[in-house]
Structure formats: structure tokens, C-alpha cells
ZAMARGU-4260 file (C-alpha; in steps of 0.2 Angstrom, whole numbers, plus 5000, padded with zeros to 4 digits):
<rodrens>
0) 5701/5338/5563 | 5695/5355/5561 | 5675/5357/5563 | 5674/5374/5553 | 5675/5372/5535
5) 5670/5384/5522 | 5654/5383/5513 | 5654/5379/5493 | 5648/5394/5485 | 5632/5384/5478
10) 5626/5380/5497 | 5628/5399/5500 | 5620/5404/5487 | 5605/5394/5493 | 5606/5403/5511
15) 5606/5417/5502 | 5592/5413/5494 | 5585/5407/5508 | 5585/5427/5513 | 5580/5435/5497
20) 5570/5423/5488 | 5555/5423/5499 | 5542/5420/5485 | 5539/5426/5467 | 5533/5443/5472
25) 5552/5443/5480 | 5560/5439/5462 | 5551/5451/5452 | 5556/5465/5467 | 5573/5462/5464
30) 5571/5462/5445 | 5560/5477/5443 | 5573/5487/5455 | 5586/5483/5442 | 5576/5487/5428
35) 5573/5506/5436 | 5592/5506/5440 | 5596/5502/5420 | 5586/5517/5415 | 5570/5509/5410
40) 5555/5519/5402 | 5545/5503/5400 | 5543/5488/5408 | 5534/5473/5407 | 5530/5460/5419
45) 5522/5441/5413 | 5517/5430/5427 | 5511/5413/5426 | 5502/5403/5440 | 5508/5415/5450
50) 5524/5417/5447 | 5531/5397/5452 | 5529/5391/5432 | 5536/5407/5425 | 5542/5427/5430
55) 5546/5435/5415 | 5553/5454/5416 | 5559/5463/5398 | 5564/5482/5401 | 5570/5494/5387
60) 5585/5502/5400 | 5604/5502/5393 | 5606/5483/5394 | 5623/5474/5396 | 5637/5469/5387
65) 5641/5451/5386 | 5655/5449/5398 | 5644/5461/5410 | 5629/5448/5407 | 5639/5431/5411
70) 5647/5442/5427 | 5630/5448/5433 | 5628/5429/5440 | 5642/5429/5451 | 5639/5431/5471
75) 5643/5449/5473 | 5645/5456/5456 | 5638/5474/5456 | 5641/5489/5446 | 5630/5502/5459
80) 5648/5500/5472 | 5664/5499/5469 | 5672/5505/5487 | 5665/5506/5505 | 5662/5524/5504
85) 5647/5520/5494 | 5638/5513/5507 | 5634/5528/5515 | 5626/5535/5500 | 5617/5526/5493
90) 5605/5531/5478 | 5601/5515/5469 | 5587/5502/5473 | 5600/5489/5471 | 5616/5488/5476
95) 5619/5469/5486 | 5625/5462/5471 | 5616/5446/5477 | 5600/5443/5472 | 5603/5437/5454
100) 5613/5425/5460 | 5603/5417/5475 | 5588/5418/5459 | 5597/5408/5446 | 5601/5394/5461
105) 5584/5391/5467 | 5576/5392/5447 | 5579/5392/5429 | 5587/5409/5423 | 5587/5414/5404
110) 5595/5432/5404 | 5595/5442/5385 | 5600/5458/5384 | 5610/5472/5374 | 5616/5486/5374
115) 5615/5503/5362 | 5631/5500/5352 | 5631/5480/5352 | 5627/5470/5336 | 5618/5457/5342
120) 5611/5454/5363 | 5619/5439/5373 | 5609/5425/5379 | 5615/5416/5396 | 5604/5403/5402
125) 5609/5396/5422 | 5598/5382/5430 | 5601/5379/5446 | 5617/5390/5450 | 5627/5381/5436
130) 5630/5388/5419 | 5623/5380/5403 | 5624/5391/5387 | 5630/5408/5382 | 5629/5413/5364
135) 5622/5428/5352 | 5603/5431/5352 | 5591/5443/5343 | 5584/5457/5354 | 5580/5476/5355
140) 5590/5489/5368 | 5585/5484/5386 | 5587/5466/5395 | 5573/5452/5397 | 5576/5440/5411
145) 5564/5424/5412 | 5562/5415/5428 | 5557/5397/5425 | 5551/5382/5438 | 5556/5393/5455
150) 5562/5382/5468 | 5563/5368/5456 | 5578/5361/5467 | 5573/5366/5484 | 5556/5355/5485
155) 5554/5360/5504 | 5556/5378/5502 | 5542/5375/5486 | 5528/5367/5498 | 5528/5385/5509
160) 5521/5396/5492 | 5503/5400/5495 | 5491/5396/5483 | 5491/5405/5466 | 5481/5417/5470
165) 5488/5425/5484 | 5505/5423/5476 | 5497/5433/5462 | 5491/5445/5474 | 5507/5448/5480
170) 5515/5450/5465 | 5501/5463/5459 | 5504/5472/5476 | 5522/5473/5470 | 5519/5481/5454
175) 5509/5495/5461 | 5518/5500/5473 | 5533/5503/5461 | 5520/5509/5447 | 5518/5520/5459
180) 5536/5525/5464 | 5539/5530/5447 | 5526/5539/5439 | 5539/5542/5424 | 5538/5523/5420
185) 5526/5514/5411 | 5521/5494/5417 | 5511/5482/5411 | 5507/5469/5422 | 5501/5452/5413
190) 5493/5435/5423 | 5491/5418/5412 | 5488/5430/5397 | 5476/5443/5404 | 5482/5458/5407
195) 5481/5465/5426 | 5489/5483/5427 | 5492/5494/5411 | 5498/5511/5415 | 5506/5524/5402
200) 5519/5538/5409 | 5510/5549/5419 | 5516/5568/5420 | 5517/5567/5442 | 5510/5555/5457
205) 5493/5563/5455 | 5490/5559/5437 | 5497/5539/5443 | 5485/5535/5456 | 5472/5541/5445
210) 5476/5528/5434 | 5479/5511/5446 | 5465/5518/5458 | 5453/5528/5450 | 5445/5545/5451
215) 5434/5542/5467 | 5451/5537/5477 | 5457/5555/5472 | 5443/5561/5478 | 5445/5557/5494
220) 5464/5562/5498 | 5472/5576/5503 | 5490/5582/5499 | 5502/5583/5509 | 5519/5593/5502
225) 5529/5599/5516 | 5542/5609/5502 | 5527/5621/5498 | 5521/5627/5515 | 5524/5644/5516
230) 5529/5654/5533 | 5516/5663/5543 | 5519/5676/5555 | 5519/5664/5567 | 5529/5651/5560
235) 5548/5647/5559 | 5558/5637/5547 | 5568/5622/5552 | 5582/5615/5541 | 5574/5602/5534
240) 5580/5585/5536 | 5566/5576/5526 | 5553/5581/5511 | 5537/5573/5512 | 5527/5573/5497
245) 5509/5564/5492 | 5493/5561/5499 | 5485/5555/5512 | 5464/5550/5516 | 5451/5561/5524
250) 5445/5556/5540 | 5430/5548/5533 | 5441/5534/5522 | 5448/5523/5535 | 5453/5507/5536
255) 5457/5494/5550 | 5475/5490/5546 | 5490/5498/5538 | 5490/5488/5519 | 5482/5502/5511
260) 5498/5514/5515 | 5510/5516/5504 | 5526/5522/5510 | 5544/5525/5500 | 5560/5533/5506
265) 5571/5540/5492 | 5559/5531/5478 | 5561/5515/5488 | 5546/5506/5493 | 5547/5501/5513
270) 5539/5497/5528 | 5543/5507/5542 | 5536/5506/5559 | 5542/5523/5564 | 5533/5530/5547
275) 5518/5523/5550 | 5516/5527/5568 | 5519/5546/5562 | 5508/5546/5550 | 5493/5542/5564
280) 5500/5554/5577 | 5496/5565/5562 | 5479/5562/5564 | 5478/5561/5584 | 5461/5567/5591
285) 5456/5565/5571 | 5454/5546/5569 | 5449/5533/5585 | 5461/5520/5592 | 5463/5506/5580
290) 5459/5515/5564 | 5472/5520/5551 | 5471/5531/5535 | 5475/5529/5518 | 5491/5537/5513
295) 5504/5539/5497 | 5519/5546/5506 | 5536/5550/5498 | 5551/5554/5510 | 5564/5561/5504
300) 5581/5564/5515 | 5598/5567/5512 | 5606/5550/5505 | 5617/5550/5520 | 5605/5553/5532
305) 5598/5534/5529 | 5606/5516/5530 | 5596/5504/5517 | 5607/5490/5520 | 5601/5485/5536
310) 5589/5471/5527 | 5593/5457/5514 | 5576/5461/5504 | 5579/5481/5506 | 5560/5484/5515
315) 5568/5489/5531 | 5577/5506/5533 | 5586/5515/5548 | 5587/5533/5549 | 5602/5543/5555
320) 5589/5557/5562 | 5573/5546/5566 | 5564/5559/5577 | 5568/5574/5566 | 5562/5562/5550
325) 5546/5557/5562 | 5542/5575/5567 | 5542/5582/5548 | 5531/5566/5542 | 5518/5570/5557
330) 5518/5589/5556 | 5517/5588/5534 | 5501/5575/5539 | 5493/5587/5550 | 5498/5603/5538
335) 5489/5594/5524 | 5474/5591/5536 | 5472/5609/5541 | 5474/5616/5524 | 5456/5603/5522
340) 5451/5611/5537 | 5451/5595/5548 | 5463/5600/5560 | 5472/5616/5567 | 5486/5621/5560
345) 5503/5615/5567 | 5510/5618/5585 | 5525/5628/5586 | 5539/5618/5595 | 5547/5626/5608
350) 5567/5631/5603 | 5572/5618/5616 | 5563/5605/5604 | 5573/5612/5590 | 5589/5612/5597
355) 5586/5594/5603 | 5582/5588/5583 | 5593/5600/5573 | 5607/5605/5584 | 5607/5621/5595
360) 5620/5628/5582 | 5607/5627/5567 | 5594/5636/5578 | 5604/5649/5582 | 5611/5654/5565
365) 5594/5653/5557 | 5586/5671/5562 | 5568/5662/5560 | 5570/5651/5572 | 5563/5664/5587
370) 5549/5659/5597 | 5533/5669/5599 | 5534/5671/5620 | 5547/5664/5632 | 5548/5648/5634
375) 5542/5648/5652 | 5526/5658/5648 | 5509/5649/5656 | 5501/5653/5638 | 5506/5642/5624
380) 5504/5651/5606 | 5494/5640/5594 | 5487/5646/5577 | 5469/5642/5582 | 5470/5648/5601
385) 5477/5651/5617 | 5477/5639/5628 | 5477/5640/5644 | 5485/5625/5652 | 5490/5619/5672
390) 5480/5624/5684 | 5495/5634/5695 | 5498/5645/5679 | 5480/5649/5679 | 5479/5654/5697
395) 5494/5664/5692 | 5484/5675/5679 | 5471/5676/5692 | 5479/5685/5705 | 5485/5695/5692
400) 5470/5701/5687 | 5466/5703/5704 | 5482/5714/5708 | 5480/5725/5692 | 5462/5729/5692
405) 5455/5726/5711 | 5440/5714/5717 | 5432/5707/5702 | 5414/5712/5701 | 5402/5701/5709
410) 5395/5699/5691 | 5410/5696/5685 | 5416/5677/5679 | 5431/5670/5690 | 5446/5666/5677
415) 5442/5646/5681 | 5427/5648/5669 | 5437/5655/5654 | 5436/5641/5639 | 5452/5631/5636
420) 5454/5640/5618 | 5453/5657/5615 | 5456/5667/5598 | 5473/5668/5592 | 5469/5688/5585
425) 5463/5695/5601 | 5455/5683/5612 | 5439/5688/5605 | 5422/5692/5617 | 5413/5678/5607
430) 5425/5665/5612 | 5427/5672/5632 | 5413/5677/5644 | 5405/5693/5639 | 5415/5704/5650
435) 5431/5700/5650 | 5441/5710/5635 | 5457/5704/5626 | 5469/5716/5632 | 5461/5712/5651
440) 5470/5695/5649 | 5484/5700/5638 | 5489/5713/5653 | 5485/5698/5666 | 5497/5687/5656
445) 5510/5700/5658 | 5510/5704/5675 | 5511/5683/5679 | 5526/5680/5671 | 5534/5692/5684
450) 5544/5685/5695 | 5539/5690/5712 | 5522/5680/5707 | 5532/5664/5703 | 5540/5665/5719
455) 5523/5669/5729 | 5513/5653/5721 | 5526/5639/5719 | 5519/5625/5709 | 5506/5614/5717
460) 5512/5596/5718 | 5503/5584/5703 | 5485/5576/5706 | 5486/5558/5708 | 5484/5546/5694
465) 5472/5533/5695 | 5478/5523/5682 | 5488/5512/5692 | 5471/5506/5701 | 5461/5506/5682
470) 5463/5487/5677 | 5453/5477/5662 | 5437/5467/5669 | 5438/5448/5669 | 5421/5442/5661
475) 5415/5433/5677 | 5415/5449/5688 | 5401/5455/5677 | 5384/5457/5684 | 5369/5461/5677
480) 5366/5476/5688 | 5377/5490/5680 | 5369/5507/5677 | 5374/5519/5668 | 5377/5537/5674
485) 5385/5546/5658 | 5397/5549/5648 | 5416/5554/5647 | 5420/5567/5634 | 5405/5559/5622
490) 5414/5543/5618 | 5415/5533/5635 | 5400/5528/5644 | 5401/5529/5663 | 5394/5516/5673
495) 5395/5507/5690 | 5392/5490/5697 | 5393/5480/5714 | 5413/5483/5714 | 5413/5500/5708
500) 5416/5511/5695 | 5418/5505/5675 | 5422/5514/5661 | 5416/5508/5642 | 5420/5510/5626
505) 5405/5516/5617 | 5411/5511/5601 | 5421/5494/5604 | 5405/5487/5615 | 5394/5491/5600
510) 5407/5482/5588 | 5405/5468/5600 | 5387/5467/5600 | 5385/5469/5581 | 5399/5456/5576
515) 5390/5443/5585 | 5375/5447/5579 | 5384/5444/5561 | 5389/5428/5564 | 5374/5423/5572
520) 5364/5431/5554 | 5378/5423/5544 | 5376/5404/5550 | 5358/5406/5549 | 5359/5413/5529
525) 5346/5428/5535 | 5356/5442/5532 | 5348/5460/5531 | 5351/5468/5515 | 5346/5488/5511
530) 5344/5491/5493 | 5353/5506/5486 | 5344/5519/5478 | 5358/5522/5466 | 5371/5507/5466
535) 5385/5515/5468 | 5401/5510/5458 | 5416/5506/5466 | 5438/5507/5456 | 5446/5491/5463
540) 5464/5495/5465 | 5475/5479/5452 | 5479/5469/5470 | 5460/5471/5476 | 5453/5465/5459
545) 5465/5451/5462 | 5457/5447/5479 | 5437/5450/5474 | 5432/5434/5467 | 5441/5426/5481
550) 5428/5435/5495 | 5413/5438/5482 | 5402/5425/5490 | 5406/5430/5506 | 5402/5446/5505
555) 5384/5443/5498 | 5383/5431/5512 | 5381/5446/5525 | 5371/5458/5513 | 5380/5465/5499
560) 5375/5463/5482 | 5388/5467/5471 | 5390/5467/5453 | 5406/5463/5442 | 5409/5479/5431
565) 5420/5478/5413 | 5440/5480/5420 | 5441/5483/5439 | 5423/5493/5442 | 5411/5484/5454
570) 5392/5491/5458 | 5387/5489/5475 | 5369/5486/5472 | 5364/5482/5490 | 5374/5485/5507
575) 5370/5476/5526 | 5355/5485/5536 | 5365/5491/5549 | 5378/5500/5538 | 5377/5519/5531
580) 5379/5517/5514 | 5393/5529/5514 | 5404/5515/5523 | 5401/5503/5511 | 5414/5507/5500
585) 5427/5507/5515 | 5424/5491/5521 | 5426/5483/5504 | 5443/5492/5501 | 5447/5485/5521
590) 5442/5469/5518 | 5450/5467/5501 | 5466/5474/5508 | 5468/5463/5521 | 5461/5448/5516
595) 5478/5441/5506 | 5492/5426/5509 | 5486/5416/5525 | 5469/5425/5527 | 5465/5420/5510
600) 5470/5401/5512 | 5462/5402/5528 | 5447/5393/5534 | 5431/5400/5527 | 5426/5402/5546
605) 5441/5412/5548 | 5437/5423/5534 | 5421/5426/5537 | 5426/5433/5557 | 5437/5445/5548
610) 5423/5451/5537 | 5413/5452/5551 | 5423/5461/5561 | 5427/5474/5547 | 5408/5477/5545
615) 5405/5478/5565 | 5419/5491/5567 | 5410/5501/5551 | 5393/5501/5557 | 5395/5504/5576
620) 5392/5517/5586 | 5406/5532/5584 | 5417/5543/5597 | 5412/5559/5598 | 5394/5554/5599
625) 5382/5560/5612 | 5371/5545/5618 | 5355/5547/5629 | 5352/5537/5645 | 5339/5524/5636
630) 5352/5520/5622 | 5366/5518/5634 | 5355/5508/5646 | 5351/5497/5629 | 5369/5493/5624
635) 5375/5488/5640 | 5361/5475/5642 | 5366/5472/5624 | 5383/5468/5626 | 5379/5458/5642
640) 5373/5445/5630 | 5386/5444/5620 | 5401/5431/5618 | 5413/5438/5625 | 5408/5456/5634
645) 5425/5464/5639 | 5433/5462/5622 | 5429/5468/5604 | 5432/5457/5588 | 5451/5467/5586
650) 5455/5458/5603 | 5457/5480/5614 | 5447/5479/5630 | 5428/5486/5630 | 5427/5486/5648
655) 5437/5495/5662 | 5434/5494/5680 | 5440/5506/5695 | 5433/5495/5711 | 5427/5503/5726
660) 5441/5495/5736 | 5456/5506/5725 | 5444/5523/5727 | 5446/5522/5746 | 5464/5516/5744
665) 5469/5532/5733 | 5458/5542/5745 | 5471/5536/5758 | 5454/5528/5768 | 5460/5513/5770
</rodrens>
């Protein structure tokens, strides 16, 4: 007897559903998709206990006839494909042809719609995959389709929704992040009755987040619109493989995890590992190590340039061009932070870089694509500076100064104390030593890219890299004789113990220290509390207003003091001692963006670390800040006492240690 069969098409609808339906935020994403495929200028979403009793979507798109309607229900049945060609471009936010009917066999469907030139709307009601009533119904242009009792059939898969307030959460999530997709469409967003989200059509993406987030969020972002930068003298154009539009935070509105990123790709909302890790190499040498920004990004690219169907729920996608698509989201960031004047200006790629993203073809036929110097020159061009990079190169523009203009002066500085960055105009004396004139080292630059000096000074062979000998500290190897002797680059203390050298992070080891005493302030009910001068009000976003009532008495637990507002205002009368006030509205946008689905059904105990954490990572000691000896020698003792000395409430390492033993071993002294 044959052991392979062939499924019933009711059990496959239920794999399927297994893959799309994950909960109700799931439903109302495939329903609100179709809705902004039909056409849609309005849509209304009702939820009720969030979303298991009933998910309720009416749109006023072009509807269905009644044949389309019954058909719309069958496995497959899709009117955004028609032949495999399609795949490879495709424009719509649906196109499976699945999702309504893995819905209507895990839940009650009533579907009503009609079309323009249709004298009355069909009804088709489906429970539980099966078919139970088609007939005439009254109802305006557009579709309404009810999902009733979601999982009604499939108890087990039932038990794993969350409680109904983070389903709600979710679902409110949802919303946003397509009320923000399409700022041409307005939403309404009802829970058990009470309205949650009401936004009108807005004119453009600006005009939108100003009205789910408020004018203080605006306030705070910066735009990012790679279509708009204009060439400068020393620039060039690249074909463009993707547009990236929208906004993204100033350094000082920061959060501790990605959720308060919203990311679409061809109006599609999605999460994307490469987007997101572009968007913070946008921000490299701007933002610390574990820190992420807000951001609204739009990227658009060529429809055949990205596969969407590499995911049943259509969050995942896979770019054709995934370095050039990473390059233009990092280099539009940075753009959009120099233009704030947080950041220089964008680096020029060398053409080798070019040919490698966009073909060597496309470089060469676009006349703009020229470099500024060789590729080979020791200088690399950089609209805020020279720099002036390996040491070799720089013995190279020495001797060449050497040989051009004779013995240097005893007065004179060698060309080993020139700073790292000089002038882009004219290497200016203000950022040089006093004597040493720009066309000095403009003629020195010249005469070391001859060849006879190449061939004179061959490259030195590479310093060794310690960092196979750098290795995290165990917590009993700690003693209580370290000492500090300074710090690295203003964010790293350097110390030394019995075994050697150590390397801290200032900032993580004050996190450590100032989460514990949290906790510690936090069991005891003795919070420290600062009363605001002025309380300062603060626009929850729909999914965060969601989430306050949730954490309220947490929060006051640790020191805040905050104050309900009409619609989704909240005061913050009162903030913990150890945190600026100007962070205070930071860590509650961290903590009520990450504190959804499991965290929120969580143990309190666990909800509370997180809070704790958030509020240590605010309040601590930044990089980039110069520390004297006696506050140096205070944290370390400090962070001695803690529970757990070599790692900060995120889990990264505080503490790293190069023994004596792997110094004399690099040395070659043993």
C-alpha cells in the first residue's frame, strides 16, 4: 500500500494557515493589504478582545462581483497574477492567492461587497472552510469582510494567543505601520468601541507622522531623501538601484532595540536585517554600540530588482542587488545627517567600488563617475578633510618633502605631527602646524606618488594584532587591586591588575553599577524621584498608548510621576534622580516599544529588569566623555560591588583583559 497520499484540501488549508494565520494582527495584515490593492481611499478597522471575538475590515475600494466573491475563497484564487512572468514583478501587496482561504478555515468569514455597476452587494458567509450562504445584501461601493471566533476549530492553535492586550498591541502596530505606508489613505482604528487611531488623508509622509506621532516626534527627525541630493564638485552620480525616502532620529533620540523603526520596501511594510544593519552603519562613530535610531524609511527599487515571495506572511524580502540596495540606505542616512551637521559628508567610493556594485560598463559610460586622484594616491579625498592614512604612505610624503625642499628646519614640525584631518579647500594653517603651507604638502603629495619612491620605500609589513590575545574576564579573576591609569579615545578606562592589562567600558560598567542599584531601590519601594520644573508632555504613538496602562505602575515604581492626558498625551511630572530630564522621554518611548507580546505577559520581576535596564543604559556615563582619575577610581570600586561585574544588563562584556603572560608572548619573550 502506498504510504503517500494526497492531503484533502480542508487539512491544507489549515497548514496553510498554520503559516499565515499567526494571530489577529496577521488577518487584519492580509485584509488591509487587499483593501490598499482594491483601490481603497478609506478604511476602517473594528477589533474586539483583541481581535479573537471579532476583526472587522470595510474599505470603499472597487469591490467584487459575486462570482469573483464566492471564487475569492478558493486555495489559490488571485486576480494580482495570471502567468509566471509576474513573479518577477511584482507590484501588489497581495498576490498568494492564499490568505483568504487559510482565514475562513481557522474562523467565521462574512464577506459583503459590491461593485460600481452592481444593484445590489453579494454576501458569502464560510465557517470553518465550508460554505454556508451566498445571497444579495445591501451595501455601499467597497467590501466588508468580518472575522468571527478565530481559531474557533483549532483549540490548540487558540491556547498560544497572548492576552488581549498584547494582541491589541499588535494589531495597533499594524495599523500604523500601514497608516503610514500610505499617507493618501485614511484609517480608523476602533478597540471594543473606543476609537484607537483616526487619521484623515494627509498631503505626504511628513504631514502623517505628524498625525499618529505628534509634533515633538517631528521635531526630532531628520530627512533623509536621496532623489534630492544635488552633485558637488566632488561628488559623482551612480545609477541608482534604490530611492530612499523619509526620516530618521537625531543622535540624541535613541532607543535600545529596533521596534521603533519602520521600514517598507516598494510601500510594503518589512523586516529586514540588511536594512536595519544599514541604517546604523549610517550612524557609525555617531551612536555607541547597542544603541539604534528611530527611523521612517521608504525604499524604492525597481520591481524586478526584489523577490517578495520568499515568505508566506510577505515581511521578508530578498534583494537582487543587496550591497548596492545597503550602500544607497547607509550613504542617504549619513547624507540626511550631514545636511543636520551631525556627520561629514559622504565618502567618495573609489571606482573599483563602483564597478563592483553597478557593473564596470555603467561606470564607464557615465562621464561623472571620475574619481578625484588616482586610485593609488596615499591621500583619500573626503569633503571635510584629507586624511592622511598608513604610516608607509606618510613616510613617503616625508621624504618627499625632504627631497624637494632640503633638511627641514630645526624648528620645523616632522610630518608625523600633522593632524589626521586637514581642510578639504587648502589644507588650511589653522588646521596644520603653523609653518607648513598648503601648497608645501600639495607639492609633497605629488612628488610621492612617483614611482621611483614607491619602489625606494616598499610597504612595511602590518603591526601585530593583539586581539587574538584580548579575551572577556571570568568574574572570579577579579581582584580588588585594579588601578586605573587612563583612558582610550575618552570612552574606555584603561586599567591593570595582578594578570595584566584590562580594558573597560565606561559606559556599560556605569550601566552595570546603576541597574543594580535600581533593583535594589525598586524592592525596597525608595525610589528617588526629581520633580520637574515644568512637566513636560509627552504624544504616545496608538501601539504605545496601548501598552501605557500596562507599565504605568511600574514606571512610578522607579521615580516617574506621570499623568494621563485627554487622547494619547501623558505629563511627566517627575523623572528618577539619576536621569537628565532630557532622557526621560526616551526611555519611555524605549520602554513602551519593547515592552509588547511575551514581555507584557511576562513576570512582573521580568518587566521590571527591562525597565531597569532601559533607565540604567539612559542615565549612564556616555562615550566620548573625559573622566578624571578620582571618578575613574570610584566606578571601578563601584562596579566591584556589583552582581555581576564583567557584564552589563543587555548581556555585552564590561571587562577585557590582556594578561601579562600574552604581552611577553606577542613580544616573542617567551
Amino acid at each position: 500500500m502506498s504510504k503517500i497520499r494526497v492531503l484533502p484540501d480542508h487539512i491544507s488549508n489549515l497548514i496553510a494557515a498554520g503559516e499565515v494565520v499567526e494571530r489577529p494582527a496577521s488577518v487584519a495584515k492580509e485584509l488591509v493589504e487587499n483593501a490598499v490593492d482594491a483601490g481603497a481611499t478609506r478604511i476602517v478597522i473594528d477589533v474586539e478582545s483583541g481581535g479573537r471575538r471579532l476583526l472587522k475590515i470595510t474599505d470603499d475600494g472597487e469591490g467584487m462581483s459575486r462570482d469573483d466573491g464566492v471564487l475569492a475563497f478558493e486555495r489559490h484564487a488571485t486576480s494580482k497574477i495570471s502567468k509566471a512572468e509576474d513573479l518577477n514583478a511584482i507590484g501588489t501587496l497581495g498576490f498568494r492567492g492564499e490568505a483568504l482561504a487559510s482565514i475562513a478555515s481557522v474562523a467565521r468569514v462574512e464577506l459583503v461587497t459590491r461593485t460600481d455597476d452592481a444593484s445590489a452587494a453579494t454576501r458569502v458567509v464560510i465557517e470553518g472552510g465550508r460554505m454556508r450562504d451566498v445571497k444579495d445584501a445591501p451595501h455601499p461601493r467597497g467590501t466588508t469582510i468580518a472575522v468571527r471566533d478565530l481559531f474557533f476549530n483549532t483549540p490548540a492553535r487558540r491556547k498560544f494567543l497572548r492576552s488581549e492586550a498584547t494582541e491589541s498591541y499588535h494589531l495597533t502596530n499594524l495599523v500604523t505601520h500601514y497608516a503610514l505606508a500610505h499617507p493618501e489613505i485614511a484609517f480608523t482604528l476602533t478597540n471594543n468601541g473606543r476609537e484607537t487611531l483616526r487619521v484623515a488623508p494627509a498631503k505626504d509622509l511628513r504631514e502623517r507622522a505628524y498625525q499618529i506621532f505628534g509634533a515633538q516626534f517631528l521635531d526630532s527627525l531628520l530627512e533623509v531623501n536621496n532623489a534630492i541630493s544635488e552633485p558637488t564638485e566632488t561628488s559623482f552620480s551612480l545609477p541608482q538601484i534604490a530611492k530612499v525616502r523619509g526620516f530618521v532620529s537625531a543622535p540624541r533620540e535613541r532607543r535600545t532595540s529596533r521596534d521603533a523603526q519602520y521600514l517598507f520596501v516598494n510601500g510594503r511594510f518589512v523586516r529586514d536585517r540588511l536594512i536595519g544593519r544599514a541604517l546604523s552603519e549610517g550612524y557609525r562613530s555617531i551612536l555607541p554600540h547597542g544603541v539604534y535610531p528611530i527611523a521612517l524609511l521608504f525604499i524604492d527599487v525597481p520591481l524586478e530588482e526584489v523577490d517578495v515571495n520568499v515568505h508566506p506572511a510577505k515581511t521578508e524580502v530578498r534583494f537582487r542587488r543587496a550591497a548596492a540596495v545597503a550602500d544607497a540606505v547607509r550613504e542617504a542616512v549619513r547624507a540626511g545627517l550631514a545636511s543636520a551637521g551631525y556627520a561629514p559628508a559622504a565618502d567618495i567610493r573609489d571606482r573599483r567600488a563602483v564597478a563592483d556594485e553597478v557593473g564596470a560598463d555603467a561606470a564607464a559610460a557615465d562621464p561623472k563617475v571620475a574619481l578625484v586622484q588616482p586610485p593609488e594616491s596615499p591621500i583619500e579625498t573626503r569633503p571635510t578633510g584629507f586624511e592622511l592614512r598608513p604610516a608607509p604612505q606618510q613616510e613617503r610624503i616625508a621624504f618627499a618633502t625632504a627631497r624637494a625642499e632640503g633638511p627641514m628646519a630645526p624648528d620645523r614640525p616632522s610630518i608625523d605631527s600633522l593632524p589626521q584631518t586637514v581642510s578639504p579647500e587648502a589644507v588650511s594653517v589653522a588646521s596644520a602646524p603653523s609653518q607648513i603651507q598648503s601648497e608645501e604638502i600639495f607639492s609633497a603629495i605629488e612628488l610621492s606618488r612617483t614611482e621611483s619612491d614607491v619602489k625606494a620605500f616598499p610597504d612595511l609589513p602590518p603591526l601585530d594584532s593583539a586581539l587574538k590575545f584580548v579575551r572577556e574576564v571570568a568574574v572570579e579573576s577579579l581582584s580588588a587591586n585594579i588601578r586605573p591609569l587612563g583612558q582610550l579615545d575618552e570612552s574606555f578606562i584603561i586599567a591593570t591588575d595582578d594578570e595584566g592589562l584590562l580594558l573597560i567600558d565606561q559606559h556599560v560598567a556605569h550601566e552595570r553599577v546603576l541597574f543594580d542599584k535600581y533593583r535594589a531601590l525598586e524592592a525596597s519601594r525608595k525610589s528617588e524621584s526629581q520633580q520637574m520644573l515644568i512637566p513636560e508632555t509627552f504624544d504616545l504613538t496608538p501601539a504605545q498608548a496601548a501598552a501605557f496602562d500596562a507599565v504605568a505602575e511600574e514606571l512610578e515604581a522607579y521615580g516617574f510621576e506621570l499623568m494621563r492626558l485627554s487622547g494619547r498625551t501623558v505629563a511627566i511630572k517627575s523623572t528618577p534622580a539619576d536621569l537628565p530630564a532630557s532622557e526621560a522621554r526616551n526611555v519611555l518611548s524605549e520602554v513602551l516599544d519593547t515592552v509588547d507580546n511575551e514581555k507584557r505577559g511576562a513576570a512582573r520581576a521580568t518587566l521590571r529588569d527591562e525597565i531597569a535596564a532601559s533607565l540604567a543604559c539612559h542615565a549612564a556615563i556616555k562615550v566620548n566623555m573625559p573622566l578624571a582619575p578620582e571618578k575613574m577610581r570610584w566606578l571601578i570600586d563601584r562596579l566591584l560591588l556589583t552582581s555581576s561585574p564583567t557584564t552589563c544588563p543587555h548581556g555585552r562584556p564590561v571587562i577585557l583583559r590582556l594578561a601579562t603572560q600574552d604581552i611577553l608572548k606577542g613580544f616573542h619573550r617567551i
